[in-house]
C-alpha positions in Angstrom: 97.2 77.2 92.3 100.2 79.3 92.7 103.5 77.7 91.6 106.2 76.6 93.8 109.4 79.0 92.8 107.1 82.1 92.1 107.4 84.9 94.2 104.2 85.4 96.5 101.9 87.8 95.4 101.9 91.4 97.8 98.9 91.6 100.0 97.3 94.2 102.6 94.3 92.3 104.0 92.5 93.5 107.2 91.9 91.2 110.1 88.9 90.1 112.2 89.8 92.8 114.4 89.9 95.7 111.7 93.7 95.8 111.8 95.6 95.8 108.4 97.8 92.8 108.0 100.8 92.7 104.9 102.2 90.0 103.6 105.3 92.7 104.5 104.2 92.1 108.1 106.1 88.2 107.7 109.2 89.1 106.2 111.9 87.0 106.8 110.0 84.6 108.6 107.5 81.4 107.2 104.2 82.0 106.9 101.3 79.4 106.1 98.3 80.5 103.9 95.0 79.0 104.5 92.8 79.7 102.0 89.2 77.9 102.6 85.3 78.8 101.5 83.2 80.5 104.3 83.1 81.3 107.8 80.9 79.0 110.2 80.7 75.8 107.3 80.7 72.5 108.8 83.7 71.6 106.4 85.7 75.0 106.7 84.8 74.9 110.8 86.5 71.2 110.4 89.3 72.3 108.7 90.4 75.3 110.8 90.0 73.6 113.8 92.5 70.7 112.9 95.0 74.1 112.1 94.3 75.3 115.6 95.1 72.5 117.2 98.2 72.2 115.8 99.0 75.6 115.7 101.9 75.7 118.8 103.6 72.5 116.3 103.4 75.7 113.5 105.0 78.0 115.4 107.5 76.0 117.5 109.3 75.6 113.7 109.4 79.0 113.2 106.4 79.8 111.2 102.6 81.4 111.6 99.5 80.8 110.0 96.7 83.1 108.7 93.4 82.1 107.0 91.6 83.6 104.4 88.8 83.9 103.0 86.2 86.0 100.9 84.0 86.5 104.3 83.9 90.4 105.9 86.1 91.2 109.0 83.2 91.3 111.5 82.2 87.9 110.3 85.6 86.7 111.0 85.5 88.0 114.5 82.2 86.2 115.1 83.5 82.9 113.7 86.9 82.9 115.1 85.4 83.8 119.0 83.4 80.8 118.0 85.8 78.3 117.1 88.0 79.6 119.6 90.6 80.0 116.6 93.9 82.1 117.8 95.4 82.5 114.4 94.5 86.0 112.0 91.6 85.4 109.8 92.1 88.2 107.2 89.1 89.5 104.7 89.6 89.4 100.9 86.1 90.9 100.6 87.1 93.8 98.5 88.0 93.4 95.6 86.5 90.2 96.3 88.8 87.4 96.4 91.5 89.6 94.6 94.3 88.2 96.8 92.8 84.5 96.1 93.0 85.2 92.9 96.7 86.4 92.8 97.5 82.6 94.3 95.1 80.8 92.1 92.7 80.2 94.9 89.7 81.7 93.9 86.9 80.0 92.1 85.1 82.5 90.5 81.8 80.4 89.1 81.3 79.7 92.8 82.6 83.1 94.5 84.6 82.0 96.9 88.0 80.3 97.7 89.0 77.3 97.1 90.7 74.9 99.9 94.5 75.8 99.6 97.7 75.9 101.2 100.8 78.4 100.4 103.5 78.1 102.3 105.8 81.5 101.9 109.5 80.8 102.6 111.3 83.9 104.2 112.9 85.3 101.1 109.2 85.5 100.1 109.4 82.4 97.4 106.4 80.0 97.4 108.1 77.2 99.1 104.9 74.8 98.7 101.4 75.0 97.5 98.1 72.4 97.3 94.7 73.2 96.4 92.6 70.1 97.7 90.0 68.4 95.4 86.4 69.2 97.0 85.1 68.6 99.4 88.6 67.4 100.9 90.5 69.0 103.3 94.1 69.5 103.8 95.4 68.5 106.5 97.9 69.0 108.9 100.6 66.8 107.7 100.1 69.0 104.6 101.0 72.3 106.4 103.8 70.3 107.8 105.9 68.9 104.4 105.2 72.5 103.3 106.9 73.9 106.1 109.8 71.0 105.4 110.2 72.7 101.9 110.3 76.0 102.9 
């Protein structure tokens, strides 16, 4: 897990709809990091649902929220039309999990990401990060003292 106090790591992911997205794209503003396994798992389904449903409470203080994980953009597409998600779901399919990796959220025996949060303050300094012990997911209140740090 990244540390709080480091700078957060450059990224140029592309979205579920084949648009490139920057970490560049968020400067000077908050932005919430969602790292989480797969597309269409019960637990990851679970988890960004919660995040959707508080998603207006993440953007009425001033910050926005993108998930990411190891899965392909057309997957993403698929999955977020299905869970009727309205947040960016960006692909760090190649290199795989290269920009998981750069925030300690990669598990590489298992090829995917692991469950964690990174809240980017807007000078670009990681305000707050948790990586949540399997198969727990962070919640809402944790995307909420993050953005209280940041």
């Amino acid at each position: 897990m990244i540390e709080v106090g480091a700078r957060a790591p450059s990224f140029s992911l592309l979205d579920q709809d084949l648009s490139k997205v920057s970490l560049a794209d968020f400067a000077g503003s908050r932005l919430v990091l969602a790292f989480y396994p797969a597309d269409f798992s019960p637990v990851c389904s679970d988890q960004l649902s919660i995040y959707q449903e508080v998603l207006g409470e993440i953007r009425a203080r001033g910050a926005e929220l993108v998930g990411i994980s190891v899965d392909g953009p057309h997957c993403h597409a698929a999955f977020r039309a299905h869970a009727g998600l309205e947040f960016p779901l960006l692909s760090d399919f190649h290199p795989k999990g290269a920009v998981a990796t750069s925030y300690g959220a990669y598990l590489e025996k298992r090829g995917h990401c692991s469950r964690t949060l990174a809240v980017i303050d807007p000078a670009g300094v990681i305000a707050f990060s948790y990586t949540a012990p399997y198969p727990e997911i962070p919640g809402a209140n944790l995307i909420f003292d993050g953005l209280a740090a940041a």
